[in-house]
N, C-alpha and C positions, 0 to 999 in steps of 0.2 A: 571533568567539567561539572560543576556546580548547577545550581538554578538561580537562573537571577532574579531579583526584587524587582518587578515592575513598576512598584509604586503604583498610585491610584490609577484608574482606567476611565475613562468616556467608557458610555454607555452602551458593550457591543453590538451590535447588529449583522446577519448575515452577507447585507447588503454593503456594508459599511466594511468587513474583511476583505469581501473582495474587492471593494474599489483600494481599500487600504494597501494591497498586497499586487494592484497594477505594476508599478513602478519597480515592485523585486523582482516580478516573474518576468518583468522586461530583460533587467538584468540575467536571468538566468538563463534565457533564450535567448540572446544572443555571444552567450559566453558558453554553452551547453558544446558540443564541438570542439571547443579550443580545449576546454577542462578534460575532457575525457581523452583527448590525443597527451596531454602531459599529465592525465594521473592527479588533477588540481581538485580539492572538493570544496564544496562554496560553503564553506565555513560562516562567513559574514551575513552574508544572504539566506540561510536557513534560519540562524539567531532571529534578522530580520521579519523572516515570516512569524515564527516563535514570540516574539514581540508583537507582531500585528494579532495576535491571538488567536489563528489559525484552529488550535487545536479544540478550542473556546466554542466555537459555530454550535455544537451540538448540545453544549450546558444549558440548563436553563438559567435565564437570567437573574433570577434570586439566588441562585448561586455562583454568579459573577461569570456567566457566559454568555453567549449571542442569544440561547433562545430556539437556534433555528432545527430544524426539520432532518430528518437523516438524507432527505433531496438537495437539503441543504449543505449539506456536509459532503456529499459527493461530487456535489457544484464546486465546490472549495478545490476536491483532489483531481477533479477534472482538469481544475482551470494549471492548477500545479503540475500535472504529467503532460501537459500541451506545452507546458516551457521546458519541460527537463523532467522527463520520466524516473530518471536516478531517482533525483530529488524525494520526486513524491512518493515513493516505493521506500527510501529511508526515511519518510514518517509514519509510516505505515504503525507501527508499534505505539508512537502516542497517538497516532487517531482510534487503535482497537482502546487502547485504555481508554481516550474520551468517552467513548463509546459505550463501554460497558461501565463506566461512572455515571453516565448520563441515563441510563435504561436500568442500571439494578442499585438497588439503596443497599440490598445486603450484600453488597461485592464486599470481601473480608478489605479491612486498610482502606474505605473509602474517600472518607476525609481526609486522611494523609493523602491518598493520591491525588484529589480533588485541589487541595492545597500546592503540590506540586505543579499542576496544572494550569495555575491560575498565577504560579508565581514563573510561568515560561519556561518550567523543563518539558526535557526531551527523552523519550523512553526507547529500550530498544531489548530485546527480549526472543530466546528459543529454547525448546527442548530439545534441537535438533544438535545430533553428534555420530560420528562417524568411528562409530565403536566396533564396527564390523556384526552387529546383533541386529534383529528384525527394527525394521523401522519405528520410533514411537519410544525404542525401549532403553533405559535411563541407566549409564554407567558411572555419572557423576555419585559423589559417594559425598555427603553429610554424616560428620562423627557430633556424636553429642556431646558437651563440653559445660560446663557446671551453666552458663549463661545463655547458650544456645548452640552451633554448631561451626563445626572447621570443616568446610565444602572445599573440593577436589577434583578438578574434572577440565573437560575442554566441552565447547559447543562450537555449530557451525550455525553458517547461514544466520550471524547474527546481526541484519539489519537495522541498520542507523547505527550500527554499534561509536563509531568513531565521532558522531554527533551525540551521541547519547549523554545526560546526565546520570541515567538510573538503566541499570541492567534488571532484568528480571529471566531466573530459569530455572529448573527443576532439579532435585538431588535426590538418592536412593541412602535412606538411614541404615543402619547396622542391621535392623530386625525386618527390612524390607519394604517400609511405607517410603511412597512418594512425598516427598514437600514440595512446598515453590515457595519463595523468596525473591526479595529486593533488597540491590543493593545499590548505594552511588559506585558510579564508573572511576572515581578516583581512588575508591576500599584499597587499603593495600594486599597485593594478592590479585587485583581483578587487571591483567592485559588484553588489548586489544589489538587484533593483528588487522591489517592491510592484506590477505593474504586470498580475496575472491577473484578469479581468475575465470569466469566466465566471456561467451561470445558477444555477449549484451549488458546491459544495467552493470555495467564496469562498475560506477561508480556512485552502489549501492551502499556499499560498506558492509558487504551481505558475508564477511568473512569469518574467523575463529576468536572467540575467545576463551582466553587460559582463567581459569579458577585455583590458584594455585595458593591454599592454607588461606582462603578468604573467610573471617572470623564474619558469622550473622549470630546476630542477637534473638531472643524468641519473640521480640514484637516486630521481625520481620521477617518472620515464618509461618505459615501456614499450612496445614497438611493436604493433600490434594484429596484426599476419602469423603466432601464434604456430598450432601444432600445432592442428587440431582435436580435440574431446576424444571419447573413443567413444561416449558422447551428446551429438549436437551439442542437443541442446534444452534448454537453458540456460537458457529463459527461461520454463520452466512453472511453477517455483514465483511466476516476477513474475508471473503472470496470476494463479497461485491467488491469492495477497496479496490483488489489486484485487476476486475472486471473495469473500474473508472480509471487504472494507469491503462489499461487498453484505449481507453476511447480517448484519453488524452493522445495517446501515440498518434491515434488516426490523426485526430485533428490537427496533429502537429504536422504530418505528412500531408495534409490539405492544405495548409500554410505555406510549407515548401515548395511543394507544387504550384501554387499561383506566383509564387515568388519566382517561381525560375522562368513559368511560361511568359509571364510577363518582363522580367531584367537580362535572362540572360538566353533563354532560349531562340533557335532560328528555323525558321520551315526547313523540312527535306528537300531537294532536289523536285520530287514527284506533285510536291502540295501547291496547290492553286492558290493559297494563300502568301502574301506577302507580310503579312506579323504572323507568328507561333501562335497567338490569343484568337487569331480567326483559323487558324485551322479548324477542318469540324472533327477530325480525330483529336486531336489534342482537347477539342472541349469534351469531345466523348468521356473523355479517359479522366478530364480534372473532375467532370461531372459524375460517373464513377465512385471517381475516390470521396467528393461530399456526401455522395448517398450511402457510402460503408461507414465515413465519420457519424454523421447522422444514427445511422443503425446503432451505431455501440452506444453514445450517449443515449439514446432512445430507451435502449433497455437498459441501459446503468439507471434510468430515472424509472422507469418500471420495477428495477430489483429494489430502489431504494423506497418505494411506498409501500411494496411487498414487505420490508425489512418491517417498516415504522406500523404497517397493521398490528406488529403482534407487541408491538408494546400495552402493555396495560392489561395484557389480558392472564389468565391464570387456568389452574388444574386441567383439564380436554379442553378447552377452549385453546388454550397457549399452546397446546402439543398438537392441535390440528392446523389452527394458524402459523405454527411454526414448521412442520412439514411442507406446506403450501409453498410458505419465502421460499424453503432449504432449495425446492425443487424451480421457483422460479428464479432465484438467483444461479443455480445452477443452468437452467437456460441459458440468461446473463451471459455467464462466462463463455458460454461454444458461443454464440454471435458475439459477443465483444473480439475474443480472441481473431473469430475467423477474418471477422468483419478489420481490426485492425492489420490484419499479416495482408490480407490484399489489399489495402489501401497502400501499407508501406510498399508492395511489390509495384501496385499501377504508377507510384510517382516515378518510377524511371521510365514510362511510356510517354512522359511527357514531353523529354528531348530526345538528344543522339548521343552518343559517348560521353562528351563532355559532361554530362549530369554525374559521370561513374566518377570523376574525379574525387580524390582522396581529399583534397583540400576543400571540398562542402560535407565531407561525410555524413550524406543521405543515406547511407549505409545502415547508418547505426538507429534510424528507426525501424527497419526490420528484423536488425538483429535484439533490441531494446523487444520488441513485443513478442519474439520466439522464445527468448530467455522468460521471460515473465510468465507466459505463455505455460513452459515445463516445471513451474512449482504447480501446476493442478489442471493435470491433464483433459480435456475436455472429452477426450470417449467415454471417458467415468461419467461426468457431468449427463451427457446425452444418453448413457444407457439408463441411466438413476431416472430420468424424466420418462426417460418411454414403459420403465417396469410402472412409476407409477399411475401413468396415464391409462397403462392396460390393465392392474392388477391392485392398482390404490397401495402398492407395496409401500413404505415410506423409506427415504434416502437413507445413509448411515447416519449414526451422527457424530464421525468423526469431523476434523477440521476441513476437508476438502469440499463441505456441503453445507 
């Protein structure tokens, strides 16, 4: 897939995507169940949002984006993982690139990617490969070639892959150095497999892609040895992200839950109540499940001002501000995460059996926030907080912080 020409744009606003993008995520939420029992991915309706400028929220407006705020931005994937969790987990890859477009002028290919951005592609992007080698470590192989290189390899866990216009992932050269590279998903040489097979985020598109004699050019390579930046931790906003598909799950299990106690739900035998909606257990339990929803949004909008502090800043300033985010988005994630796995759990305290039925598959929001849940562990998260609190240690700075 290609990027399409949007042609000229109204004037984005953060406010203006979301109302823009009501009427998809409608669609998406009430199709999110049917798609995932046959395997369907919502093709049409990704474009959709891809067109509403979604990815746009966080550009600034002179450069042809909303403008808005990284609170902004998380509003956006919130509102997207309350309709279809999938969904918003396979954008994930173009909102980290929005992201780091919009926060570093010296990102290498900026303008190219800037450009791609703003004409509605869609990005999708890993180092991850199941090479049987320590985690992190890079089997994919780049030969060098009079005009740039012939890459060789498989990666996993390639999110959004099968929506993607642009693949992005790393290669090992002959004499050892890392590169990264981009490529369009149509390159000959670049397959995309269907092949993720998890309990949850079925239909992520989190699966393998083959590299097989895929010719890059040298102005679409880069070597990974560059400068580090005075915040090395780079990868807090990608936790926040997966921390705002949590609080969307909640919210989406607070949805359900009213929906049932109100359409389809009955008192027990025992309850003194004559509607499910006046029971006072049943209100216990929905009320519950808004205060866990609540909670994760709560600190997904807390990680995300913590993010947006260290913009703008530089040398010990940006490495002390950045420390700070690392460890408060890392908070973030242990209450998002917890905060959503019981919300989804309490929405079956709301009826009797009939809630288990397979044909509403309430299921899959617990299983949708555990799966997400085990890309970044949350004991890490919580040990990393409590060394720094006691010992000012600072987090790693790998990606899980």
């Amino acid at each position: 897939m290609t990027a399409l020409d949007l042609g000229p744009r109204t004037t984005l606003t953060p406010s203006g995507i979301r109302s823009a993008i009501v009427p998809i995520l409608a669609r998406l939420a009430a199709s999110a169940r049917a798609r995932e029992d046959a395997r369907d991915f919502a093709f049409d309706d990704v474009r959709a949002l891809a067109e509403a400028g979604v990815a746009l929220t966080g550009i600034a407006r002179e450069e042809g984006g909303a403008g808005g705020s990284v609170r902004d931005v998380v509003e956006v994937i919130i509102d997207i993982a309350r309709a279809d969790s999938n969904v918003a987990q396979a954008l994930r890859g173009t909102f980290l690139l929005a992201n780091q477009v919009a926060g570093r002028h010296d990102l290498p290919f900026r303008e190219v990617s800037l450009a791609r951005l703003r004409s509605g592609a869609l990005f999708a992007g890993t180092a991850n490969e199941r090479n049987g080698g320590a985690g992190g470590s890079v089997a994919t192989t780049a030969t060098r070639t009079d005009d740039g290189y012939v890459i060789n390899g498989r990666k996993y866990y390639s999110t959004g892959g099968l929506y993607a216009s642009y693949f992005s992932a790393q290669a090992c050269t002959d004499d050892g150095a890392v590169l990264r590279f981009t490529v369009p998903t149509d390159r000959p040489g670049v397959e995309r497999l269907d092949d993720f097979d998890a309990i949850g985020q079925r239909l992520t598109q989190s699966g393998t892609t083959i590299l097989d004699g895929v010719h890059v050019s040298d102005d679409e390579v880069v070597l990974a040895d560059n400068p580090g930046p005075d915040n090395p931790w780079q990868g807090a906003f990608a936790q926040l992200y997966l921390a705002a598909v949590q609080a969307g799950i909640a919210a989406r299990a607070l949805d359900d839950a009213t929906w049932f106690v109100r359409e389809k739900a009955r008192p027990i035998k025992h309850s003194t109540a004559e509607k499910s909606v006046d029971d006072p257990y049943v209100r216990v339990t929905v009320g519950e499940i808004a205060a866990r929803a609540q909670a994760a949004r709560a600190v997904v909008l807390l990680g995300a001002d913590a993010v947006a502090d260290v913009q703008g800043r530089t040398g010990d300033d940006a490495r002390r501000a950045g420390a700070a985010a690392a460890v408060t988005v890392a908070q973030t994630g242990v209450v998002a995460i917890e905060s959503s796995l019981r919300a989804a759990e309490l929405l079956f305290d709301v009826g009797g059996a009939s809630i288990t039925d397979r044909d509403l598959g309430l299921d899959r929001h617990w299983r949708n926030a555990r799966t997400a849940a085990n890309h970044n562990p949350r004991q890490w998260k919580a040990a990393v907080a409590g060394a720094w609190h006691l010992t000012g240690e600072e987090p790693p700075t790998t990606g899980l912080f």
